[in-house]
Every structure is written in structure tokens, then in C-alpha cells.
C-alpha positions in Angstrom: 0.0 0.0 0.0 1.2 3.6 -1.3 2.2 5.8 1.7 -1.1 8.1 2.3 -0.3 12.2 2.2 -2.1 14.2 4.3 -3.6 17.4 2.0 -4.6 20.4 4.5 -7.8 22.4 4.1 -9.4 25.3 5.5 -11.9 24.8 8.9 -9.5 22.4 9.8 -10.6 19.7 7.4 -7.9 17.8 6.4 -8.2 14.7 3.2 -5.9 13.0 2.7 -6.0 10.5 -0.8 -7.7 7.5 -0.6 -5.9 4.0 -1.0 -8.0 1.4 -3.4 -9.0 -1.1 -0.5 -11.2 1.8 0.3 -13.0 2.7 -2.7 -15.5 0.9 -1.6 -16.7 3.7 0.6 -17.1 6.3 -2.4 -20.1 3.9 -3.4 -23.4 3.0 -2.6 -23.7 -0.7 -1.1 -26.7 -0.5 0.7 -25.8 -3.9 2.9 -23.2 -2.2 4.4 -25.4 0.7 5.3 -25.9 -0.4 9.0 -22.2 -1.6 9.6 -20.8 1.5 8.0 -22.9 4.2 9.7 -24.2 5.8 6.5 -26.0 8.9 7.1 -26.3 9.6 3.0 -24.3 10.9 0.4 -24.7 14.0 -2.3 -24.3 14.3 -5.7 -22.6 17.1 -7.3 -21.9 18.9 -10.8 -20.8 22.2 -12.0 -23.1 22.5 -15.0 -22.4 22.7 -18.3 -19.9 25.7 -17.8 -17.8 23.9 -15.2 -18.6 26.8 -12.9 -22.0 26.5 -11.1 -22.9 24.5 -8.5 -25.6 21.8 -8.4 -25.9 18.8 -5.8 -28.8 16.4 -4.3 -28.9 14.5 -1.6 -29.9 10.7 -1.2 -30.7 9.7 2.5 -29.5 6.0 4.2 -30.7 4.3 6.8 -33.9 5.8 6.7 -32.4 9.3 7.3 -32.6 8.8 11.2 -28.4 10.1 11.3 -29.4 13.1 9.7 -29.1 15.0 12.5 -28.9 18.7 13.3 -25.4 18.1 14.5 -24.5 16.5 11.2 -25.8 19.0 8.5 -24.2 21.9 10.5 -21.1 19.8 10.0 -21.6 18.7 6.1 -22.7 22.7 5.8 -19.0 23.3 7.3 -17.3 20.9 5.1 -18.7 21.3 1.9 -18.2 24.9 2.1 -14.8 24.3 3.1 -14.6 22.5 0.1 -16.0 24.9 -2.2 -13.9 27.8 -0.6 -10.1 26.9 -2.2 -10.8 23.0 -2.4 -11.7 20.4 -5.2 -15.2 21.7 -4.8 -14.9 25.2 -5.9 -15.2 24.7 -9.5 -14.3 22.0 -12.6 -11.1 23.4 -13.0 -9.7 23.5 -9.4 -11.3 19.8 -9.5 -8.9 19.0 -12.1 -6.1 20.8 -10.8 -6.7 18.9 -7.0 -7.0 15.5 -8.7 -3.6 16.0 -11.1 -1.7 17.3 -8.0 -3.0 14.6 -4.8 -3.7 11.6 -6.9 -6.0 9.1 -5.1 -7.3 7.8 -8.3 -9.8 4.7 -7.1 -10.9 3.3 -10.7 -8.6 1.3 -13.0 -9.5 3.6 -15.8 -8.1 6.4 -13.5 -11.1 8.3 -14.1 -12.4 8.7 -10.2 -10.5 9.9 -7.4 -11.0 9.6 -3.8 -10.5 11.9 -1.0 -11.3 11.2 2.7 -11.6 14.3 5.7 -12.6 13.4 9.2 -14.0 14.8 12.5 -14.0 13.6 15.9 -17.8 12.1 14.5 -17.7 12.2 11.3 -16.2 10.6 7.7 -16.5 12.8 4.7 -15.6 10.0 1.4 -15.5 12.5 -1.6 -15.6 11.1 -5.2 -14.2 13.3 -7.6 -14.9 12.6 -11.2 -13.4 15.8 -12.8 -14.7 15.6 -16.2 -17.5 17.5 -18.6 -21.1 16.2 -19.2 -20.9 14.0 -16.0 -21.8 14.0 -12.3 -18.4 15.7 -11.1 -18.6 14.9 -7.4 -20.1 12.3 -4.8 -20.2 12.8 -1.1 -20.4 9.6 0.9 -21.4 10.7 4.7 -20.4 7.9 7.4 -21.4 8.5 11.2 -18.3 6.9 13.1 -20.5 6.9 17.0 -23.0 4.9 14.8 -20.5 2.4 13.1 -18.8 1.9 16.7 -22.4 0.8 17.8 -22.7 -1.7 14.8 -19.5 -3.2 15.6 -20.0 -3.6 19.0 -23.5 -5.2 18.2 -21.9 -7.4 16.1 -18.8 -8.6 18.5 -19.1 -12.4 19.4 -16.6 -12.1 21.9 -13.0 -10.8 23.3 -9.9 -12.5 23.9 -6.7 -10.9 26.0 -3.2 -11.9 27.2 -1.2 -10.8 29.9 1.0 -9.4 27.5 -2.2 -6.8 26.8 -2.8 -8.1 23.3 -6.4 -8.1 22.7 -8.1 -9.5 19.9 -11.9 -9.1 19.1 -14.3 -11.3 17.3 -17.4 -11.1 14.8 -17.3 -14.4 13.5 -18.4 -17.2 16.3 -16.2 -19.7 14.7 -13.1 -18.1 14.7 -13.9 -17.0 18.5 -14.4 -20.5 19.3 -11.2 -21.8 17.5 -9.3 -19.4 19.4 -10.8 -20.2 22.7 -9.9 -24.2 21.9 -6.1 -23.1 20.3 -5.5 -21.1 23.6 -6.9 -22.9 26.4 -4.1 -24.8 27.0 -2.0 -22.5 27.5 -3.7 -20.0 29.4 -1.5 -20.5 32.8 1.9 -19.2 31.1 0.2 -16.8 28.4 -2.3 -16.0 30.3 -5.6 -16.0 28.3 -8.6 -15.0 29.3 -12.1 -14.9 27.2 -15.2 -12.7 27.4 -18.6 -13.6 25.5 -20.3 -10.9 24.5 -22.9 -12.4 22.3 -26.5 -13.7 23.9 -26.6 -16.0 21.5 -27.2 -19.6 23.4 -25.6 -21.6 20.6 -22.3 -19.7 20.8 -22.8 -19.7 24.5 -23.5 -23.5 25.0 -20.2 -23.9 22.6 -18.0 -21.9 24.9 -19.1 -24.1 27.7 -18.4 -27.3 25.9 -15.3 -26.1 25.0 -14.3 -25.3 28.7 -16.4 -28.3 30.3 -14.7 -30.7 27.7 -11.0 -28.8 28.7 -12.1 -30.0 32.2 -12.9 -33.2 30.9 -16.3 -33.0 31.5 -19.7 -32.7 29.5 -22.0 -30.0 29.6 -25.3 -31.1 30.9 -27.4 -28.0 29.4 -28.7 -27.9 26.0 -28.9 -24.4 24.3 -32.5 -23.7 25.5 -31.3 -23.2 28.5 -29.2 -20.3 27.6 -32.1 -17.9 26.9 -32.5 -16.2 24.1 -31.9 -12.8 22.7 -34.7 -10.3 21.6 -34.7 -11.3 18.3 -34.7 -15.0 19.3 -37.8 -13.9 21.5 -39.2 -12.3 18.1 -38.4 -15.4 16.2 -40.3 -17.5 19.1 -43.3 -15.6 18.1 -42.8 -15.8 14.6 -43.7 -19.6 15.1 -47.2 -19.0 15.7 -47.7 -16.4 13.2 -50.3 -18.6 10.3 -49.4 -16.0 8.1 -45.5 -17.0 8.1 -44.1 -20.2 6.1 -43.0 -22.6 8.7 -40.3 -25.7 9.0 -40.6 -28.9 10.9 -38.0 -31.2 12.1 -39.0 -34.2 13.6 -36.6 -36.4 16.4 -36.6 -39.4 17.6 -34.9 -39.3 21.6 -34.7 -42.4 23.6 -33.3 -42.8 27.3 -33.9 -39.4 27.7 -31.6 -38.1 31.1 -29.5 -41.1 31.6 -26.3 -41.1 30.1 -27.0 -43.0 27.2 -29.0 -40.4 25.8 -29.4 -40.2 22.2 -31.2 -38.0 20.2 -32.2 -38.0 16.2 -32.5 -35.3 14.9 -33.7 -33.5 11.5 -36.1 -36.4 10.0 -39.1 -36.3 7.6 -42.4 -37.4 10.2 -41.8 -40.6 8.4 -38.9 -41.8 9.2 -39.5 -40.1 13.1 -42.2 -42.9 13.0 -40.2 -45.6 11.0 -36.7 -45.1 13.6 -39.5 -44.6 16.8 -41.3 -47.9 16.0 -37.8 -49.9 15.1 -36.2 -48.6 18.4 -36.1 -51.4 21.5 -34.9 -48.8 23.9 -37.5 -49.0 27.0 -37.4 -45.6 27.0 -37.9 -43.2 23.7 -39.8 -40.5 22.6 -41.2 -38.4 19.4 -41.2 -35.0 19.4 -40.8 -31.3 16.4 -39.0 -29.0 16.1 -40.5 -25.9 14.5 -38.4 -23.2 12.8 -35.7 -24.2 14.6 -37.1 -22.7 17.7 -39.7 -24.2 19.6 -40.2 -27.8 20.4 -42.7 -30.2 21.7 -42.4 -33.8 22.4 -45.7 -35.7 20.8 -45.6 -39.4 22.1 -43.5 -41.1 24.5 -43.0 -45.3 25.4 -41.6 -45.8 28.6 -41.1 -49.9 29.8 -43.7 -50.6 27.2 -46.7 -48.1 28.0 -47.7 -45.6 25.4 -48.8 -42.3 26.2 -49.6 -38.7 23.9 -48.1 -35.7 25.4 -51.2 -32.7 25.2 -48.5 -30.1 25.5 -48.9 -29.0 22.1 -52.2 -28.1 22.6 -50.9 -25.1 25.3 -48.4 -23.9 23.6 -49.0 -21.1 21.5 -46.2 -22.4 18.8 -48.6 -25.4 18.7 -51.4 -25.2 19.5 -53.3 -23.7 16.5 -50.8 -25.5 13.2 -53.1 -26.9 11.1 -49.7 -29.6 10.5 -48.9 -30.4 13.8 -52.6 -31.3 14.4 -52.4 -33.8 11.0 -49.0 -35.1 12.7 -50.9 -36.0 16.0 -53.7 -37.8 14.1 -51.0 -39.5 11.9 -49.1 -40.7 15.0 -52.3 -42.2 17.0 -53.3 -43.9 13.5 -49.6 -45.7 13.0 -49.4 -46.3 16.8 -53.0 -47.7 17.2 -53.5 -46.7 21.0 -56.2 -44.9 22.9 -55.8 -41.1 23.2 -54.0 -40.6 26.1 -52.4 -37.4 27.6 -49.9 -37.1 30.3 -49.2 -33.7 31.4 -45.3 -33.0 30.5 -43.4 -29.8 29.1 -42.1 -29.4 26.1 -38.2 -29.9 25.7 
């Protein structure tokens, strides 16, 4: 990477060229909107003369950065700009771009310029040329990108040595939980989870538990859930929503023998239930991969339908759970029989 030069401005803006791993921030990309802080970005030319002075502006994220405090600054820069910068006309355009570089297209037609506040990054695209839009002004809110990344961290990892290291993907937190572990008494390592997550949660436990040699007796309903797991709980008894359905076959449910099946068609749930000789086994769904129900259970021989699903809200009003029940009373052939027991 080219060593970056630092142009000074009026108002105490200063931009400094833009290197090509960021040219992505002179450009729209609308999934980055959230991560990036986007408040919205103008579009600027000098008319057909090269002199005047025409620009529009396109909100992101639903405009709700566009603050006071923001357009007082973006009022401050681009009239900096406009004052003795790459703003003030075609010509100084074409002047700045010769003199600073910071070309960001192959075809060298675009440069890129970056200025920031304590709050604030102003991206400007220059495209000094006739007949086209000559500038675009990509507005990022830094407090609001800070809050996305936090949002999005899985978890922290430090050394007494006070290297830290930060992570956003859950598999490369874990992997560095299990690579480090070991070694924690002479380096030492220590971990923080940050997500609520209760996969990623559960995982960090079986890693440690495991490390201990142990196992780890909780399954990952019993690490909560998040408020968008909570939202996705409800989402299960929306009618109005598209749903999934994974069957499972458990049998000595508690002891340590315990094994479930997981993932099957309602067919083969009945095929592997009926085969199984374990004196203990049951027949439950999973729905949308969040809220289950065990259906039928056969302990030491005796038979009996859970009513459970008739409760719970996820349940109790699915057109295809109620067609599962009747399927399963008409394969197993036994009196309806209910036996109060919660769902897993």
C-alpha cells in the first residue's frame, strides 16, 4: 500500500487521498449501510460551464443520522470545500486530482478523497470531467459504526501481555478459545462472550467443560435467548408466516446414554420410533428451529400422547402439527392418552 499524504484544508478539514481497498466507501452498497454508519451521500456537478454549482442528496438508513449536528457539519465541510478545495469549480477539480492523486478506478477516471471529524467521515468522489456527475459525497457517522461493531462482536480474547483481539465471526472466537486454552497458565488468556446467543454460548461451555474433561449437561435452551430469538419464538405462531418442521426421535432421555435423532421427515420419526427397542424413547418437532414439543412417548412398554402441544401457542393452533398427532395415533393404534409433560 502507497504511503497516504495528508492534504490540509481550510476549517481544519484535512483529506488525505484515498488508498483502493477503500474505494468501496465512495459507493453505494446498501448492505453495508448499518455496519458502515451511513447517514447519506450527495451528488454534485458544475453545469455545463464547469462553474456553477448543483448537488442532491440521497438519505441512508432511513435518514434517522441526519441530524442537526451532522448538517451543521456537512454545511461546514462542503463549504470548506467549495472555498479553495476540489469543490470550488471544474477546473480546481482537475487541478486537485492532477496534484494529490488518489485515483480509485482502474481507468483512472475517479479519485477519492477522505476528511474526518472527531464524528464524522467525509468520502468525496471526484470525477473531474465534462457532461458528468463531477462529485459524490459519501457521509459515514463513526459513534453509529462503533455501535454496529459492538453489536456485532461475538466475543473478546486478552493476554497478559495486553494483546487483545476481538471477534465477529463465532467460529473463529471459538477456535481461538480451543487453540488457547491450553496455554492460558503461562500466556495468560482469558475470554469474554459478548454475544446472547445460546448456541455460541452452550459452545463456549463445551469447550471449557470438555478442557475439564467434563460434559456439559445444558442444551442451548437453556441459555435464553436474545430479543430477536424472542421475536423469532413468536414468529412460530404467526399462520401467516411459512413454517419448517424437524421431527426427532430421543430415547433414554436423562441417563447417560442419551441419544437424540434429529432433523427427520415425520416418516422416518415414526419408522426409527417404532424400530427402536430402547425401553425408553420419545417423538417430538422442532419448529423453525425454535420451539419444540415432544408428541408421544414409550416408557417400559406403556404408550402415552403428550397434550403439550395443545398449550403452547407455537402449537397449539398448526393446522400440521394437528395432522402429525392424528398420523401418529393412527400408526401407533392406541387410545388417546395425555400425560401432562413440558415441552423440551
Amino acid at each position: 500500500m502507497r504511503k497516504k499524504k495528508t492534504i490540509k484544508q481550510t476549517r481544519n478539514f484535512d483529506l488525505r487521498p484515498a488508498s483502493v481497498e477503500e474505494a468501496g466507501l465512495f459507493y453505494t452498497a446498501e448492505n453495508q449501510d448499518a455496519e458502515l454508519g451511513t447517514v447519506g451521500h450527495l451528488r454534485m456537478d458544475f453545469d455545463s460551464g464547469g462553474k456553477g454549482f448543483y448537488h442532491t442528496w440521497w438519505p441512508h438508513n432511513g435518514d434517522r443520522f441526519n441530524t442537526l449536528e451532522f448538517k451543521e457539519v456537512l454545511q461546514e465541510f462542503v463549504e470548506a470545500m467549495r472555498k479553495d478545495g476540489p469543490l470550488k469549480d471544474l477546473a480546481a477539480m482537475q487541478k486537485f486530482c492532477c496534484q494529490n492523486g488518489g485515483a480509485i478506478t482502474e481507468d483512472g477516471r475517479s479519485y477519492g478523497y477522505i476528511g474526518e471529524t472527531e464524528q464524522y467521515r467525509f468520502c468525496l468522489r471526484c470525477t473531474p470531467r465534462p457532461g458528468e456527475y463531477q462529485g459524490y459525497l459519501y457521509c459515514y457517522d463513526l459513534r453509529q459504526q462503533e455501535l454496529a461493531r459492538q453489536s456485532r462482536l461475538v466475543g473478546r480474547v486478552t493476554f497478559a501481555n495486553g494483546d487483545l483481539q476481538e471477534f465477529t465471526d463465532a467460529e473463529k472466537y471459538l477456535q481461538a478459545i480451543r487453540e488457547e486454552l491450553p496455554f492460558r497458565d503461562t500466556t495468560g488468556f482469558r475470554h469474554e462472550t459478548l454475544t446472547d446467543d445460546p448456541q455460541v454460548r452452550k459452545a463456549v461451555d463445551d469447550i471449557l467443560l470438555d478442557f475439564a474433561g467434563e460434559e456439559n449437561p445444558r442444551r442451548a435452551c437453556n441459555y435464553g435467548l436474545t430479543e430477536a430469538g424472542h421475536q423469532a419464538l413468536r414468529d412460530t405462531a404467526d399462520p401467516n408466516l411459512p413454517h419448517t418442521y424437524a421431527w426427532f426421535v430421543m430415547t433414554d432421555c436423562g441417563a447417560p446414554e442419551e441419544q437424540i435423532h434429529r432433523n427427520l421427515t415425520l416418516e422416518e420419526a415414526i419408522q426409527l420410533y417404532q424400530d427402536s427397542g430402547r425401553l425408553e424413547k420419545r417423538l417430538g418437532v422442532t419448529k423453525d428451529g425454535m420451539a419444540t414439543v415432544d408428541l408421544v412417548r414409550s416408557l417400559d412398554g406403556e404408550q402415552q400422547f403428550f397434550d403439550d402441544y395443545r398449550k403452547l401457542e407455537s402449537f397449539r393452533d398448526d393446522p400440521a402439527i394437528a395432522a402429525a398427532v392424528e398420523m401418529l395415533h393412527q400408526e401407533f393404534d392406541v387410545p388417546e392418552e395425555s400425560m401432562k409433560m413440558g415441552g423440551l
